[in-house]
Each structure stands twice: as C-alpha cells, then as structure tokens.
N, CA, C and O of each residue as an XYZ file, in Angstrom:
584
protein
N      24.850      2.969     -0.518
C      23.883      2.049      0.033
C      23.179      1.241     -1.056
O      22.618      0.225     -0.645
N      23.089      1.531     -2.558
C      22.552      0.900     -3.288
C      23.293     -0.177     -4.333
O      24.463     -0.207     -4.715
N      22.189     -1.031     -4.639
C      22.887     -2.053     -5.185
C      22.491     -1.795     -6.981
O      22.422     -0.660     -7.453
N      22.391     -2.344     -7.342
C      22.065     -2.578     -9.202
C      20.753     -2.818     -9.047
O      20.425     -3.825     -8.419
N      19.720     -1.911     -9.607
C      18.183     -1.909     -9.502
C      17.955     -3.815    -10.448
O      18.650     -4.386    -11.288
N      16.938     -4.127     -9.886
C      16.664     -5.597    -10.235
C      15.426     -5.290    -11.739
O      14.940     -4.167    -11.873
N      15.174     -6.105    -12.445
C      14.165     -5.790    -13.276
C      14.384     -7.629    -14.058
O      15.160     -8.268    -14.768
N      13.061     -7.777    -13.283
C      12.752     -9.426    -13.768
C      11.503    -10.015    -14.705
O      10.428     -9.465    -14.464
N      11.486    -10.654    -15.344
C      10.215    -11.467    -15.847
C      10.288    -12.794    -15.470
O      11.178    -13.554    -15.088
N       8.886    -12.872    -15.724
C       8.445    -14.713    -15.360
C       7.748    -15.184    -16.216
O       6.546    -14.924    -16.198
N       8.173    -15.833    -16.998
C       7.010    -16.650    -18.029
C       6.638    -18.295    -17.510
O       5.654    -18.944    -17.865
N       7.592    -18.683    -16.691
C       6.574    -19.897    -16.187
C       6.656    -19.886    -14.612
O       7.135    -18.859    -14.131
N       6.261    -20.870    -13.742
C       6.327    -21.105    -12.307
C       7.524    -21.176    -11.599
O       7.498    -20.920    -10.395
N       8.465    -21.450    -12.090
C      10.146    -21.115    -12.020
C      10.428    -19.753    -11.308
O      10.552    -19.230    -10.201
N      10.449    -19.510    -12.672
C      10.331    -17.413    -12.547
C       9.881    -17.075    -12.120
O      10.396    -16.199    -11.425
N       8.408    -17.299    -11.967
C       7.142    -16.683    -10.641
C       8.146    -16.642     -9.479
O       8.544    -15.598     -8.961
N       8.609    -18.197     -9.033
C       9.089    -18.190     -7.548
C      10.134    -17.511     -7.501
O      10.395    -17.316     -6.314
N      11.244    -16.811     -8.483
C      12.006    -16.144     -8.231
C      11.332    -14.956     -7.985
O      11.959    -14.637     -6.975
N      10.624    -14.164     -8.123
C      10.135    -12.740     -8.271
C       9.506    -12.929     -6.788
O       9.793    -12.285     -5.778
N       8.759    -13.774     -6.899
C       8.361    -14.405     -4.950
C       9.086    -13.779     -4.231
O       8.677    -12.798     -3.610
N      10.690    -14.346     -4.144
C      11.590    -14.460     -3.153
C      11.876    -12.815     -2.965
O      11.719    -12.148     -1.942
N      12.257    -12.462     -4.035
C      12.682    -11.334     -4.194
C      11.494    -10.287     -3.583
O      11.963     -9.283     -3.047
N      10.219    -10.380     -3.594
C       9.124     -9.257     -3.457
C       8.615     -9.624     -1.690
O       7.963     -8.879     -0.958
N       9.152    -10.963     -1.374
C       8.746    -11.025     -0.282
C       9.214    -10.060      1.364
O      10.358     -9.861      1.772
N       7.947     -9.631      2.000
C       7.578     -8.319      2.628
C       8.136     -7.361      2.056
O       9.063     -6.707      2.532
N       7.608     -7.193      0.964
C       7.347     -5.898      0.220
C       5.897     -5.362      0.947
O       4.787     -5.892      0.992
N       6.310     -4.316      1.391
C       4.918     -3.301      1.679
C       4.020     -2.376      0.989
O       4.541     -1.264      0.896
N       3.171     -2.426      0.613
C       2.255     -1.281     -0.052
C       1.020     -0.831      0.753
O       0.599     -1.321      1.801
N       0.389      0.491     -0.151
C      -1.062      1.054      0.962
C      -2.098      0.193     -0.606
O      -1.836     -0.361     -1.674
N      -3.070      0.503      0.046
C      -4.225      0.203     -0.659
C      -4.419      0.708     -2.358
O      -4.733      0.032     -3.337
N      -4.081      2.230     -2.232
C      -4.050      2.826     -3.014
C      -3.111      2.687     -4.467
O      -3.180      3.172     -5.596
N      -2.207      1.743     -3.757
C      -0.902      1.101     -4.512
C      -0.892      0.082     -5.360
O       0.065     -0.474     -5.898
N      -2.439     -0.195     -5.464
C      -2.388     -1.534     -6.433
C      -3.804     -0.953     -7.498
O      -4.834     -0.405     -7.105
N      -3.468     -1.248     -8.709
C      -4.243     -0.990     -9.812
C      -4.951     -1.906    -10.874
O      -4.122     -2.556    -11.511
N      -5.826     -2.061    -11.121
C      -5.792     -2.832    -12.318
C      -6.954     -2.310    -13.604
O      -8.075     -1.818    -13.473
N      -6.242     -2.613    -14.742
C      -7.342     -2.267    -15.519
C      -7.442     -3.377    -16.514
O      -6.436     -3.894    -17.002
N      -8.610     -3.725    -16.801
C      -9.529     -4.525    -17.277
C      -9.074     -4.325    -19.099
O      -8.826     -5.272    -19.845
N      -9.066     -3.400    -19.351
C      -8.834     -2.777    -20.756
C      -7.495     -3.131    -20.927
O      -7.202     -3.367    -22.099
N      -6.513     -3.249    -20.039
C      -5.441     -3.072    -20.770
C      -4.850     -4.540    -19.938
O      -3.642     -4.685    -19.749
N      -5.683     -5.392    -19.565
C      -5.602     -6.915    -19.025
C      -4.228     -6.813    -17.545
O      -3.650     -7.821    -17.139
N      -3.980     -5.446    -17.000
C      -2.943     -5.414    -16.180
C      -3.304     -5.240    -14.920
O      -4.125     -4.365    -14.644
N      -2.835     -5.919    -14.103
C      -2.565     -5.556    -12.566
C      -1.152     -4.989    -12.221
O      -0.017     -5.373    -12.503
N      -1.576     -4.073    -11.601
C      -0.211     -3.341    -10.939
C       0.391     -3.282     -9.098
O      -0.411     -2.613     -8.446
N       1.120     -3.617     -8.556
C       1.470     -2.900     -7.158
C       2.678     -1.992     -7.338
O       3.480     -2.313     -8.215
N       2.897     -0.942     -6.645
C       3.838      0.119     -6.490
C       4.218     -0.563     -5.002
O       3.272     -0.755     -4.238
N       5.123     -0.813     -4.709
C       5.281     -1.349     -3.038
C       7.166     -0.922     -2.864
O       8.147     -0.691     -3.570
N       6.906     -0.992     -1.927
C       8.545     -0.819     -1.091
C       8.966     -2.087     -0.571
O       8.513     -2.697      0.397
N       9.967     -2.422     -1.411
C      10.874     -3.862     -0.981
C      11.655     -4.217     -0.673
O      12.670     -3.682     -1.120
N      11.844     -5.375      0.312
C      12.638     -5.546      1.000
C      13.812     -5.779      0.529
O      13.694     -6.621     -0.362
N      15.564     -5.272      0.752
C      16.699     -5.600     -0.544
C      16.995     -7.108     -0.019
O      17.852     -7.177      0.862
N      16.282     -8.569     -0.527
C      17.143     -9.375      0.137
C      18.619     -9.719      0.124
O      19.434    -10.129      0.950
N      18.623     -9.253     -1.639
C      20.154     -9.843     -1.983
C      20.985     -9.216     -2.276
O      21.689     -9.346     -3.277
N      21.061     -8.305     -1.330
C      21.980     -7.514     -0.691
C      22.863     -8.332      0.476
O      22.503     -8.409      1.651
N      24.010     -8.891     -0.034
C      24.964     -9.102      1.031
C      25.099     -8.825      2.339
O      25.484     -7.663      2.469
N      24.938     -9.434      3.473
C      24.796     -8.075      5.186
C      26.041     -8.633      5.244
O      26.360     -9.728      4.781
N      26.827     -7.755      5.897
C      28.166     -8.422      6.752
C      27.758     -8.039      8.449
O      26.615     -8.259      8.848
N      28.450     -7.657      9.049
C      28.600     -6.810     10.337
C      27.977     -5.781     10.461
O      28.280     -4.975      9.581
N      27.136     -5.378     11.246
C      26.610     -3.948     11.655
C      26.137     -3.406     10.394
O      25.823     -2.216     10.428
N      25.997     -4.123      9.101
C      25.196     -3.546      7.933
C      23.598     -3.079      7.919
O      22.661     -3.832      8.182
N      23.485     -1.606      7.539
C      21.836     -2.147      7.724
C      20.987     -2.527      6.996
O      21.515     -3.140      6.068
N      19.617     -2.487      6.884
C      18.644     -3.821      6.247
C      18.063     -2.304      4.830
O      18.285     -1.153      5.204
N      17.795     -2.378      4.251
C      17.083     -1.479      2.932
C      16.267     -1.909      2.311
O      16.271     -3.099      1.998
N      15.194     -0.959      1.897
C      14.241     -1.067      1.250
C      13.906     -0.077      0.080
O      13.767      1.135      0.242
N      13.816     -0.594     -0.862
C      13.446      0.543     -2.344
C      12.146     -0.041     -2.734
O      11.517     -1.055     -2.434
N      11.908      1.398     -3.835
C      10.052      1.518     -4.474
C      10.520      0.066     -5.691
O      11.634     -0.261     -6.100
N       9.423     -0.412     -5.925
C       9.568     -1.279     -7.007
C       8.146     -1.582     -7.534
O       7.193     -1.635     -6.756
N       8.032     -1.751     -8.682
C       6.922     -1.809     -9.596
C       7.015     -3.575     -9.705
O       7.984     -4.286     -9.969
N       5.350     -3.998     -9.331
C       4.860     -5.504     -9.917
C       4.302     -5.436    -10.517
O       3.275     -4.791    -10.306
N       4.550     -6.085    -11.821
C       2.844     -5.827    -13.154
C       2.754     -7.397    -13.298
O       3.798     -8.033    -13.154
N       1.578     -8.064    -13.571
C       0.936     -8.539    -14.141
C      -0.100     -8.781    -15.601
O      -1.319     -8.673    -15.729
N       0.832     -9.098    -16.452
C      -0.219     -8.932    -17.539
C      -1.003    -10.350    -17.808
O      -0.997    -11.465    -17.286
N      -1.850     -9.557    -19.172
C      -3.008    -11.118    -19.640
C      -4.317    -11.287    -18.375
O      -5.176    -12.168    -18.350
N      -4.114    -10.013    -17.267
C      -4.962    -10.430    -16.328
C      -6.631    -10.346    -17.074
O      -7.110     -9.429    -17.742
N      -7.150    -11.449    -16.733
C      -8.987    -11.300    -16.986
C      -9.678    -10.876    -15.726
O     -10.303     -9.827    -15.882
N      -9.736    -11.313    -14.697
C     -10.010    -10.526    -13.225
C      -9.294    -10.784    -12.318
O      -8.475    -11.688    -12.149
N      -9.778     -9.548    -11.414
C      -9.238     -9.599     -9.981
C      -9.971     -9.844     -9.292
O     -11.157     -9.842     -9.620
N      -9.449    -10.246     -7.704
C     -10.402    -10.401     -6.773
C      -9.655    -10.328     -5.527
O      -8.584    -10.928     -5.443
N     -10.110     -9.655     -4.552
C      -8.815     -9.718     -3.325
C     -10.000     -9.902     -1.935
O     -11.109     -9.369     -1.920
N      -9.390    -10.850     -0.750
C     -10.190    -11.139      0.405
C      -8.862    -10.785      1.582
O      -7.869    -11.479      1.798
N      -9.239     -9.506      2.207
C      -9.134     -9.081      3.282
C      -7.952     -7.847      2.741
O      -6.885     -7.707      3.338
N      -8.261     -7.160      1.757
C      -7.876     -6.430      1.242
C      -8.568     -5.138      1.501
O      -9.354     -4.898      0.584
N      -8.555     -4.163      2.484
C      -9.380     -2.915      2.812
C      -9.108     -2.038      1.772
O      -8.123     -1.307      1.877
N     -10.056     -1.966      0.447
C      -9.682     -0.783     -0.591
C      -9.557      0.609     -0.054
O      -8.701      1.432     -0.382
N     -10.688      0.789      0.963
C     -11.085      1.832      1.553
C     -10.409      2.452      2.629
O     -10.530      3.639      2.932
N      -9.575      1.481      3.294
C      -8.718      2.083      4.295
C      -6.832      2.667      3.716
O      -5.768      2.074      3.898
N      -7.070      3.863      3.089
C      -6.174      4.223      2.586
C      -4.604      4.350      3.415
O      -3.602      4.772      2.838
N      -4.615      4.007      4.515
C      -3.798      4.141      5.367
C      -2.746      2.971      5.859
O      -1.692      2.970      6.495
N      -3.593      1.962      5.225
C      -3.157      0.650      5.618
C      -2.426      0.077      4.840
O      -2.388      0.003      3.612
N      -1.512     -0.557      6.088
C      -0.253     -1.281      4.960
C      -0.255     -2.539      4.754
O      -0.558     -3.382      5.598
N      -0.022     -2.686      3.970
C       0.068     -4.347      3.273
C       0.913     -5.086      3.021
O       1.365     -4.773      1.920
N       1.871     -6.697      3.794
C       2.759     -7.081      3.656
C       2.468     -8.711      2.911
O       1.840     -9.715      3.248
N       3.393     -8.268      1.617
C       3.185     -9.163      0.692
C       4.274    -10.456      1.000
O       5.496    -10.317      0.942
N       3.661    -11.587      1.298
C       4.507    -12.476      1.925
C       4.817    -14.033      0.830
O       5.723    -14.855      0.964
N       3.822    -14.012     -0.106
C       3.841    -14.784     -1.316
C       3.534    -14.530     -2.820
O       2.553    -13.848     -3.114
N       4.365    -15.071     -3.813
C       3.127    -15.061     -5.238
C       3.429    -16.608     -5.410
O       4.545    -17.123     -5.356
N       2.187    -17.267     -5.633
C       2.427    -18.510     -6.186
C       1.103    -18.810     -7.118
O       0.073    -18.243     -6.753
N       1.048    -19.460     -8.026
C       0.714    -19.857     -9.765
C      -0.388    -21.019     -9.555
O       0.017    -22.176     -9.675
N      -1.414    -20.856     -9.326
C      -2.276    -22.258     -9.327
C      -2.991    -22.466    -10.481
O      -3.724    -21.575    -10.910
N      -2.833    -23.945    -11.267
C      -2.990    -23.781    -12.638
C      -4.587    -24.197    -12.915
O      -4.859    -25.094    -12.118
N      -5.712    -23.885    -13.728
C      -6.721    -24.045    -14.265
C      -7.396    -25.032    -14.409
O      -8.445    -25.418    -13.894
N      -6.362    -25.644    -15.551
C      -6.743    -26.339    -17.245
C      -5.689    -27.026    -17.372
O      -4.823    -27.016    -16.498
N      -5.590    -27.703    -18.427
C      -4.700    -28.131    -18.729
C      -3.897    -27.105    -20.395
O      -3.032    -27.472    -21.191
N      -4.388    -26.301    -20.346
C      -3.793    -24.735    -21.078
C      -2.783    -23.958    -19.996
O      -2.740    -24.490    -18.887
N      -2.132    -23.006    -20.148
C      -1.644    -22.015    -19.566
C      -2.158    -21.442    -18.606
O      -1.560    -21.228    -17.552
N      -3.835    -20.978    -18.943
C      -4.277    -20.229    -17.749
C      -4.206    -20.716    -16.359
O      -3.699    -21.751    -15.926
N      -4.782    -19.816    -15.784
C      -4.676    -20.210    -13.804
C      -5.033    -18.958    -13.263
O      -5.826    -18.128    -13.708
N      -4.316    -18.930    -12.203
C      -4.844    -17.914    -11.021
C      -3.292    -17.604    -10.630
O      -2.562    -18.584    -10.483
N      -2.751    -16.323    -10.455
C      -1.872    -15.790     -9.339
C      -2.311    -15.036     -8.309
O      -2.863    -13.936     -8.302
N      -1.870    -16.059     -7.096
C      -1.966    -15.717     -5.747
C      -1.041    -15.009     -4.931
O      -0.165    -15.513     -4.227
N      -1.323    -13.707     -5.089
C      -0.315    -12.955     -3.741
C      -0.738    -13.132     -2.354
O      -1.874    -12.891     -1.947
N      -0.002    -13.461     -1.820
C      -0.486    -13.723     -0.236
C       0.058    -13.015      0.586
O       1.271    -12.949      0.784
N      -1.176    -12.152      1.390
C      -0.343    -10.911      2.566
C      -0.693    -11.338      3.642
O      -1.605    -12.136      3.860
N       0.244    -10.667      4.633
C       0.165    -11.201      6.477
C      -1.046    -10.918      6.655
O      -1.631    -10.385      5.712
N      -1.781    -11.185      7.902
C      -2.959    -11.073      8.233
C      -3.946    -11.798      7.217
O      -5.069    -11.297      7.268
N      -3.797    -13.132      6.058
C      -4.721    -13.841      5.897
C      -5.112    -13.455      4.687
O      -5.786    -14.041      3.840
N      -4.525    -12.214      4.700
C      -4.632    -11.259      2.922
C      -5.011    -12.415      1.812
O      -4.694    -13.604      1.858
N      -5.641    -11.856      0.982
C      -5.074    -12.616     -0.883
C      -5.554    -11.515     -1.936
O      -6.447    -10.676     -1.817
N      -4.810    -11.735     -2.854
C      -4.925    -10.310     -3.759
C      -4.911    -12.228     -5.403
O      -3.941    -12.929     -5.693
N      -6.310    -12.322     -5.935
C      -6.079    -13.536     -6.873
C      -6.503    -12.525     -8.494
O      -7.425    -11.764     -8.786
N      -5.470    -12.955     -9.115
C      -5.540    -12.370    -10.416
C      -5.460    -13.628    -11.391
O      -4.396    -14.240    -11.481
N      -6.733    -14.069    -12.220
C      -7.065    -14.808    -13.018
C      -6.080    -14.425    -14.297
O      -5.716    -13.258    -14.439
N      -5.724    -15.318    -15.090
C      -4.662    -15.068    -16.237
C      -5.066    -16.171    -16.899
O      -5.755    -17.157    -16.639
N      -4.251    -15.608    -18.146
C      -4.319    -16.570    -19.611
C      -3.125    -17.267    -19.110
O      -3.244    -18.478    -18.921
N      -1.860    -16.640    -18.834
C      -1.506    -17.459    -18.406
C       0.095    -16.289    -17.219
O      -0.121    -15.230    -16.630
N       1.397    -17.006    -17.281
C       2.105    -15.877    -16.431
C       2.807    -15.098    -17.006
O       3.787    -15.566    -17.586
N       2.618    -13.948    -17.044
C       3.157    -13.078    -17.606
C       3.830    -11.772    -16.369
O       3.180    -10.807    -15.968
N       4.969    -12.043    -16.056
C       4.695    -11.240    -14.882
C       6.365    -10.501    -14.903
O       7.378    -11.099    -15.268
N       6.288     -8.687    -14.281
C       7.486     -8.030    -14.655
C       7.598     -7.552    -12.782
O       6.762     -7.568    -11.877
N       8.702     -7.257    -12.829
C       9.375     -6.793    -11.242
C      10.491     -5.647    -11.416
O      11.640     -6.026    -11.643
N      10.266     -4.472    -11.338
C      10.982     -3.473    -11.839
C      11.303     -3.137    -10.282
O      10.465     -3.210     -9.383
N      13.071     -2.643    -10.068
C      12.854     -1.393     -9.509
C      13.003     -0.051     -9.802
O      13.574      0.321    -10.827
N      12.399      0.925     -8.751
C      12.040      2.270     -9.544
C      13.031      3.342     -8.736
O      13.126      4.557     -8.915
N      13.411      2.884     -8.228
C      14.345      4.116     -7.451
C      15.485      3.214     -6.202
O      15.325      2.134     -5.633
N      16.539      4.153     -6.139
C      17.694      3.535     -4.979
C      17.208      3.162     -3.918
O      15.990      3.214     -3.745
N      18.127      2.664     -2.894
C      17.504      2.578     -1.744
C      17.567      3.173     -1.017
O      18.139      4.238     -1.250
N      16.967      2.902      0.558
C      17.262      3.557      1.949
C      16.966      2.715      2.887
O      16.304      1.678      2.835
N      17.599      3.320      3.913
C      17.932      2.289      5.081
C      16.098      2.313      6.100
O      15.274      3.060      6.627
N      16.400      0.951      5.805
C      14.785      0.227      6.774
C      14.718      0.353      8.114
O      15.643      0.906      8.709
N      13.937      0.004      8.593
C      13.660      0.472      9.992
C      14.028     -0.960     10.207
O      15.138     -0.866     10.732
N      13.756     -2.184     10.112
C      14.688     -2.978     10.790
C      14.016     -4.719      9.595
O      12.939     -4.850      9.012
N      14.899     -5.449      9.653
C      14.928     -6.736      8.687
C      13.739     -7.446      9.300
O      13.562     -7.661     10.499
N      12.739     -7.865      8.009
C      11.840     -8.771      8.539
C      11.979     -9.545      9.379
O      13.137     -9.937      9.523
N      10.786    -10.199     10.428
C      11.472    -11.525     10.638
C       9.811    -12.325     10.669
O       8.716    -11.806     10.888
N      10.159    -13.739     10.363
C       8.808    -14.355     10.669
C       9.113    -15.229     11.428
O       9.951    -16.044     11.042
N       8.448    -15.375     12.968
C       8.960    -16.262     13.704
C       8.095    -18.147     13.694
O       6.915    -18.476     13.572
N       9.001    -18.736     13.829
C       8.374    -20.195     13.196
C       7.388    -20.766     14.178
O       6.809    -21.823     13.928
C-alpha cells in the first residue's frame, strides 16, 4: 500500500505551493502543532492525505503521519484554532506566503475548514514536509464540493 515517503523544502513561493498541494486535508488535533520561540520553529504532526498516489479501479484512498516545520518563525498566531479542545480535528486546506516588505519576510498562512488560520510571521520561507511513517487505508478521499 505504500509509496516512497515524500520529504520536501521550500525556499521560495513556488515550493510553498508545492508542499500546499501535497499537505492539503491533512488532519491534525490541537495538541499536534508546536512552536517554540527559542528555536524560531513551528511544527504540525498531521495525517495526510496520499495525493500522488496513482488510483486506478477500486483502489483505495491513504493517509500517512507527516511532519510540517517551519523555520525563522518570529510569531504565531492562530484564529479559530481551539488550543483547548484536545479532541478536535483540524483540516488543513491551504499554505500560502503573504509578503511584508520588500525583504524576504512575510507571513505563512495555513488555512483550515471551518474559517481556521494558523499565521506564522517569518524572516522569510523556510519550510520542510517530512513523512514519518507508511501508510494506511483512509476512510474515504476528500472531497470539496464547488
């Protein structure tokens, strides 16, 4: 069932949108995202969706653990993000790069269903997409209806 674990970087807005495509409805709980100030990183641990995984016929849809880091972060800030509701899941539906200055820095915007935003201020993009383990078969393929 598994494919070749993915492990990406992004150093400009290019790359961001590839790691996008790839992380989009990725799920995590609350508890799953980290950041520390000291060491300028944001983290999510989330379960992602395999897009590029080939389907043929009667194939089914998979999802593996995968690590998002963010480095160079200066703050975070997230709106409609329940820290406290440890139970709750979170579907990550964007990252996109809104720039500052006319320097490097900016803001990365993850954007989750329900209106979510998870904004991590940066020097500039520095951003890694690991996965951490094989897959297994999903309960069924996203869909977003138009």
């Amino acid at each position: 069932m598994t494919t070749d674990p993915l492990k990406l970087m992004a150093l400009d807005e290019e790359d961001l949108a590839v790691i996008s495509a790839h992380m989009q409805d990725a799920v995590f709980l609350s508890p799953d995202v980290s950041f520390s100030k000291v060491a300028g990183q944001l983290q999510l641990l989330t379960n992602r969706f395999v897009w590029e995984k080939k389907r043929g016929f009667f194939k089914k849809p998979e999802r593996r653990r995968a690590a998002l880091v963010f480095k160079r972060v200066k703050a975070v800030r997230s709106i409609g993000l329940e820290r406290d509701a440890r139970d709750a899941v979170n579907n990550l539906l964007s990252i996109q790069f809104e720039k500052t200055g006319d320097g490097p820095e900016g803001s990365i915007v993850l954007t989750l269903s329900g209106g979510g935003e998870i904004v991590a201020d940066v020097e500039c993009i520095e951003a890694l997409m690991s996965d951490l383990s094989g897959s297994w078969e999903a309960r069924a393929r996203p869909h977003h209806p138009r």
